[in-house]
C-alpha positions as CSV (number, residue, x, y, z in Angstrom):
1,X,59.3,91.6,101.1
2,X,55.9,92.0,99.7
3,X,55.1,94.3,96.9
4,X,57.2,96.1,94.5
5,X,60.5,97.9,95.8
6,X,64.1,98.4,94.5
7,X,66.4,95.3,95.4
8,X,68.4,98.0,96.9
9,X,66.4,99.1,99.4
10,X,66.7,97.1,103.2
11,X,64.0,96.0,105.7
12,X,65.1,99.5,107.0
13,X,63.9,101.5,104.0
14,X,67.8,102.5,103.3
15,X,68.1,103.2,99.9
16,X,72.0,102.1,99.0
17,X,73.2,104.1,95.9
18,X,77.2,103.6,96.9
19,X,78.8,100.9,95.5
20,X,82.5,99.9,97.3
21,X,84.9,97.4,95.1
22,X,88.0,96.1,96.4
23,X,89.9,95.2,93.5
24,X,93.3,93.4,95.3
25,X,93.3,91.8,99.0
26,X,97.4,92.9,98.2
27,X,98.9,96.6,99.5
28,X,102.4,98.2,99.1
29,X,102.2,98.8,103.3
30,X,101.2,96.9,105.7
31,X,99.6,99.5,108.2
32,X,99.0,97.9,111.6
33,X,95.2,98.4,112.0
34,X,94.8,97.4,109.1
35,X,96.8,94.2,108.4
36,X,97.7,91.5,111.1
37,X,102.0,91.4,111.8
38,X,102.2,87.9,110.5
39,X,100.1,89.2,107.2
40,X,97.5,87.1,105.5
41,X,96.8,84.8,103.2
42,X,96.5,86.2,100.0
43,X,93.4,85.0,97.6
44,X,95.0,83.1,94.5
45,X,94.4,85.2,91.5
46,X,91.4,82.4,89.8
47,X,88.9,84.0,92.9
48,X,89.4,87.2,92.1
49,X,87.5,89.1,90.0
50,X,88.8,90.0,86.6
51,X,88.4,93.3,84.9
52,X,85.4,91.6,82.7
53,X,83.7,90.5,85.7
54,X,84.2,93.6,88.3
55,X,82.3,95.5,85.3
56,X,79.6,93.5,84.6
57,X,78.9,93.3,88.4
58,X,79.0,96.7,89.2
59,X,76.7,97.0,86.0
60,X,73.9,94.9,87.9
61,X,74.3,97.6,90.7
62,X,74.2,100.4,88.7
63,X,70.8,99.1,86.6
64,X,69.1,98.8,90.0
65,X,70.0,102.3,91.0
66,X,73.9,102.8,92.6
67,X,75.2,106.0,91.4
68,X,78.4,106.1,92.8
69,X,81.1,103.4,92.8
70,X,84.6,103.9,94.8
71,X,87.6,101.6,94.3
72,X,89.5,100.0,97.4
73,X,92.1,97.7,98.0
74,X,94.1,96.4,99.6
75,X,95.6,98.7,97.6
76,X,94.0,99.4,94.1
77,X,97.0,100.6,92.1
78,X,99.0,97.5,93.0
79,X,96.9,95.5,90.3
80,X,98.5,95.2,87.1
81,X,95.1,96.3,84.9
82,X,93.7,99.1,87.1
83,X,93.8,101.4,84.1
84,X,91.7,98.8,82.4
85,X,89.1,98.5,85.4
86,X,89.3,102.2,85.5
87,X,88.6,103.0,81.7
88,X,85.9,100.3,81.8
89,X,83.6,101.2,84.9
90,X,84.2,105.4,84.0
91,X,81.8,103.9,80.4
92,X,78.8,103.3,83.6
93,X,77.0,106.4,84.7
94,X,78.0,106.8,87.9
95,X,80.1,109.0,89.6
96,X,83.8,107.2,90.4
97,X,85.9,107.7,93.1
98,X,89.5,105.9,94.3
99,X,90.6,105.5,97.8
100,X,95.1,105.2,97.5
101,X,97.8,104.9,99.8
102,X,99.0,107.1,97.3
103,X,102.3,105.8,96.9
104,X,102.2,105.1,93.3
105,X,99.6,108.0,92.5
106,X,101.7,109.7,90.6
107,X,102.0,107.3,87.5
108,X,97.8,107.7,87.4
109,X,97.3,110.9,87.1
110,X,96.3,110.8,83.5
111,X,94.4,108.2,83.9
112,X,92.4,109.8,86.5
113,X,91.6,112.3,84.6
114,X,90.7,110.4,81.9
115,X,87.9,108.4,83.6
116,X,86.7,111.4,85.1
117,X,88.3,110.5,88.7
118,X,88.3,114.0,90.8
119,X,87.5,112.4,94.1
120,X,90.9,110.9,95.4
121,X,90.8,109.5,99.1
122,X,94.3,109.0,100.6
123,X,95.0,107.1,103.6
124,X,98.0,109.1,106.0
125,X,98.1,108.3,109.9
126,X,101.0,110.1,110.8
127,X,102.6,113.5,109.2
128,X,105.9,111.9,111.3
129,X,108.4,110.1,108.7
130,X,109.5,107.8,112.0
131,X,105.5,107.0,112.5
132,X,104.9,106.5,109.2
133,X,107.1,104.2,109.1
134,X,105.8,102.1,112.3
135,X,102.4,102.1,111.4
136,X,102.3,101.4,108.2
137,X,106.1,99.3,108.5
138,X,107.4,100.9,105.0
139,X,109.2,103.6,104.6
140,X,107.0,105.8,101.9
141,X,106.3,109.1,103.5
142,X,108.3,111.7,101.9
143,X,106.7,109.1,98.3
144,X,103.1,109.5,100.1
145,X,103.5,113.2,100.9
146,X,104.7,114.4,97.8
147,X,101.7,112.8,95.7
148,X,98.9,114.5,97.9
149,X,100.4,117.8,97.1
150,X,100.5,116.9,93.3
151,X,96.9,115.3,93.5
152,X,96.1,118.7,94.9
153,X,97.9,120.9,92.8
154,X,96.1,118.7,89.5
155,X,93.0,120.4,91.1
156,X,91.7,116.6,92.5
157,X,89.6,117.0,95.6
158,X,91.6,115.1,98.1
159,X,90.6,113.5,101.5
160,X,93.0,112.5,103.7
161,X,92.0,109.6,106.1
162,X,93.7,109.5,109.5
163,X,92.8,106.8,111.9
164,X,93.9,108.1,114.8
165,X,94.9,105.6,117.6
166,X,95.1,106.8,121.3
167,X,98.7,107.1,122.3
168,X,100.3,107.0,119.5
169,X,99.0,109.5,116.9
170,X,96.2,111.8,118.9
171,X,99.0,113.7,119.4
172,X,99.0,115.3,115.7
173,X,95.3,116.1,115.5
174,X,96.0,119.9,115.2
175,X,98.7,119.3,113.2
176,X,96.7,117.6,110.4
177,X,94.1,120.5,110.7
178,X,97.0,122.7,109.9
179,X,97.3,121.4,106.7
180,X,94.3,123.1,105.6
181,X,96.2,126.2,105.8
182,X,97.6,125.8,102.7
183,X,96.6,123.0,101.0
184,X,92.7,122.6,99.8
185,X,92.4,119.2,101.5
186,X,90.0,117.8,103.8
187,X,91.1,115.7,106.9
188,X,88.9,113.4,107.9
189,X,89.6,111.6,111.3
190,X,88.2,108.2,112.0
191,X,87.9,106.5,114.8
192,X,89.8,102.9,115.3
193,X,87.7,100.3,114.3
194,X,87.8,96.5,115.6
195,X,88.7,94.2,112.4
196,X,90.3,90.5,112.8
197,X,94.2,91.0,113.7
198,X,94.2,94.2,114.4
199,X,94.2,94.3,118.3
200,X,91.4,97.0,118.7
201,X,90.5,97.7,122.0
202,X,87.8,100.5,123.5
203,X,90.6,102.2,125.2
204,X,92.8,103.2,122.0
205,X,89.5,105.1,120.6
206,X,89.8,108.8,120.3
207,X,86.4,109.8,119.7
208,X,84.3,112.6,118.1
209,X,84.7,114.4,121.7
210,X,88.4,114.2,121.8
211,X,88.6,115.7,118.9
212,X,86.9,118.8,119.2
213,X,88.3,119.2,122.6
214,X,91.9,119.0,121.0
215,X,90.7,121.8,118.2
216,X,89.4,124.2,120.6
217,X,92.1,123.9,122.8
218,X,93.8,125.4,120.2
219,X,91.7,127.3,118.1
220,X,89.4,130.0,119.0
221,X,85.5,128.7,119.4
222,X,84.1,131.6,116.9
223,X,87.2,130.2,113.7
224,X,85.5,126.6,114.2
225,X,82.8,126.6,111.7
226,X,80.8,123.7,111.5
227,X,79.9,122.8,108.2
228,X,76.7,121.3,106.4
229,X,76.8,117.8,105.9
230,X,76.0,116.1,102.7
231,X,73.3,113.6,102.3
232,X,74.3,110.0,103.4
233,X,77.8,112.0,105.0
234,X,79.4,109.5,107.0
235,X,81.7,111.8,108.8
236,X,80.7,115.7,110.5
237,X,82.8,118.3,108.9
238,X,84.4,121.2,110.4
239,X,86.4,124.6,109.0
240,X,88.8,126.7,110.4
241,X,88.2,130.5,109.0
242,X,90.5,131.5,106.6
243,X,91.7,127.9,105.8
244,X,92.0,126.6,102.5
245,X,91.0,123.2,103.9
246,X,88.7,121.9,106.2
247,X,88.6,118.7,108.9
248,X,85.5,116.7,109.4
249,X,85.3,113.1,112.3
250,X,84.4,109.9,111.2
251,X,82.5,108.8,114.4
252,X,81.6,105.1,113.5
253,X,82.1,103.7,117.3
254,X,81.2,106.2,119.2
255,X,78.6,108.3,117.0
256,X,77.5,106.0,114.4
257,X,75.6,106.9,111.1
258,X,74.0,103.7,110.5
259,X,70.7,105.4,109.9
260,X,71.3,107.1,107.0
261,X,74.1,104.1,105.5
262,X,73.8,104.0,101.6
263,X,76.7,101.8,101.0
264,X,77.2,98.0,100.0
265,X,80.7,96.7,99.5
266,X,82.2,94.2,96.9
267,X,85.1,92.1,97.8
268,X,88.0,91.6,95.1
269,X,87.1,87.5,95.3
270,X,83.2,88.7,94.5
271,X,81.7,88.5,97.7
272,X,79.0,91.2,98.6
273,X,79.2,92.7,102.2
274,X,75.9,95.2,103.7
275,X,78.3,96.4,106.0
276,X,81.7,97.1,107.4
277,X,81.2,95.2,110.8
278,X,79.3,92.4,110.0
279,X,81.0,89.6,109.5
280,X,78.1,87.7,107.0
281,X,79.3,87.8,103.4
282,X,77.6,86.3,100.2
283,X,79.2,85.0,97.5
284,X,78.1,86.7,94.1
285,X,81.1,85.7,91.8
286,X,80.4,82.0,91.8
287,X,76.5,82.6,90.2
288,X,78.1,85.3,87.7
289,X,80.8,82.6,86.4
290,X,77.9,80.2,86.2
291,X,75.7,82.8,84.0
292,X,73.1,83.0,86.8
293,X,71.0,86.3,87.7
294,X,72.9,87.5,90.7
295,X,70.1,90.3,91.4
296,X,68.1,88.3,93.8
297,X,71.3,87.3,95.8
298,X,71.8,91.1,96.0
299,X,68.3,91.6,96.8
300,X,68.1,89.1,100.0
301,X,71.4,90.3,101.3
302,X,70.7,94.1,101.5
303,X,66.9,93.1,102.9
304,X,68.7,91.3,105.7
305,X,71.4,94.4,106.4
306,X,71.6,95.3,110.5
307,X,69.9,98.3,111.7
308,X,73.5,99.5,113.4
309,X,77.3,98.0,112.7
310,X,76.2,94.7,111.7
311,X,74.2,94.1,114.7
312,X,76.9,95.1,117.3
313,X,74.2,98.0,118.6
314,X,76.0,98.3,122.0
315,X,79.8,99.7,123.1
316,X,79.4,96.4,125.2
317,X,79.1,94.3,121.6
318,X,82.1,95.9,120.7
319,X,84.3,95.2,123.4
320,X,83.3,91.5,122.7
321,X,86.5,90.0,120.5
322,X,84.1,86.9,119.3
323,X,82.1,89.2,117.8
324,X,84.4,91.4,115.7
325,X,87.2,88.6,115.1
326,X,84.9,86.8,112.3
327,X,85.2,89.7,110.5
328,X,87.5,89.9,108.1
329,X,90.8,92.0,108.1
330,X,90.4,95.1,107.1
331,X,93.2,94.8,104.0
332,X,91.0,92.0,102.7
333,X,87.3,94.0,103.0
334,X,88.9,96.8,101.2
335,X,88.8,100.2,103.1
């Protein structure tokens, strides 16, 4: 690490300008791919991250360079001062983003707006009330479905994130294209991930191939418009003509993106994470409590970041449940 570089900046010459915070390991549902049956155990509230603290952390990020910052849960609105965290990180210069199971988006709308929030993520998996309520074991959907349409109709620009899960929800692809016919959404589908608890196996993957092949079955080649990419894009994105909407494939298993990967996570108890995969964590909150300069800790983690999903370079890594298990759950990394 000779020479002068930004701390923000890997071994890889990735520059990492997106900033992910989990702000709550807690959630309203308890979707099975992304939380283990039996739950977990939740982090008591003196290791997490206070309002006072998530800002000034994200504030070392954002002197170094991050421009955007999107907040995660668990789920985000479940904690008591999100309009505080909010209000505070929309005074950085960044641009800030949410990702909501959307069942209590509703009473944040203003808020939203006030902190300059337009780009709302929303996690749906099934447009079947009955599904719904097996994957996520709550029974929100009519709740879930009637805030994206209000997020929409306030003019937000809402993604809706489908993990789609071979077997049970594949099924619905073209449906959830479909809702781009009306509503100016885009549906991004993402391929099942392995996290601790969440029984992922190779087999239940519907990948970037599937996909398409479902859409054309359906759709005429010469209506499926394939759409530029923006920089850093983590998924490929697709329009039907005439749609309001559009689709697009997150394809981190089969077709990953780890090349052009500008984003760090922040766990809600202050640990720093280079990537979704990897299981290595470093603790940042401990030398922020302690009044310590937490930018070298930030520095040697991104320098040692994985070329490709935390070192699992291989489908045959993947399918190896030591590797993946001492990961975290995915409720607890913040999506």
């Amino acid at each position: 690490m000779e020479g002068k570089r930004n701390i923000l900046t890997d071994s890889y010459g990735r520059e990492h300008r997106y900033l992910r915070i989990s702000l709550t390991d807690r959630c309203n549902l308890r979707c099975t791919y992304c939380m283990p049956e039996e739950g977990i155990q939740l982090t008591p509230k003196s290791h997490i991250m206070t309002y006072d603290e998530i800002y000034g952390i994200a504030k070392t990020f954002v002197d170094h360079g991050v421009t955007k910052i999107r907040l995660t849960g668990g789920e985000p609105l479940v904690r008591k001062d999100a309009r505080i965290i909010m209000e505070k990180l929309s005074t950085l210069p960044v641009e800030l983003a949410i990702t909501t199971n959307a069942v209590l988006a509703d009473r944040f709308i203003d808020v939203f707006k006030a902190c300059s929030i337009r780009n709302i993520n929303v996690s749906l998996d099934s447009l079947d009330p009955v599904k719904f309520g097996k994957i996520t074991r709550r029974d929100f959907f009519d709740k879930v479905y009637s805030n994206i349409r209000l997020l929409a109709e306030n003019e937000f620009n809402v993604k809706i994130n489908v993990v789609l899960i071979k077997g049970f929800n594949d099924n619905e692809i073209v449906d959830f294209v479909n809702l781009g016919k009306e509503l100016p959404v885009n549906v991004r589908f993402i391929e099942f991930m392995p996290f601790d608890g969440n029984r992922w196996k190779l087999d239940k993957l519907v990948s970037l191939e599937d996909i398409l092949l479902n859409v054309s079955n359906v759709f005429p080649q010469q209506d499926i418009v394939r759409m530029e990419d923006a920089k850093n894009d983590t998924s490929k994105n697709y329009k039907i003509k005439g749609y309001n909407g559009s689709f697009a494939v997150i394809s981190s298993v089969s077709n990953p993106f780890c090349g052009t990967c500008n984003r760090l996570r922040l766990t809600a108890n202050g640990r720093m994470k280079n990537c979704l995969f990897s299981a290595g964590e470093t603790d940042l909150l401990t030398s922020y409590r302690e009044g310590k300069d937490i930018s070298p800790i930030i520095e040697n983690m991104v320098w040692e970041k994985a070329k490709v999903r935390g070192g699992m370079n291989t489908l045959e890594k993947l399918k190896e449940p030591k590797l993946h298990s001492q990961n975290r759950t995915m409720v607890a990394i913040g999506g």
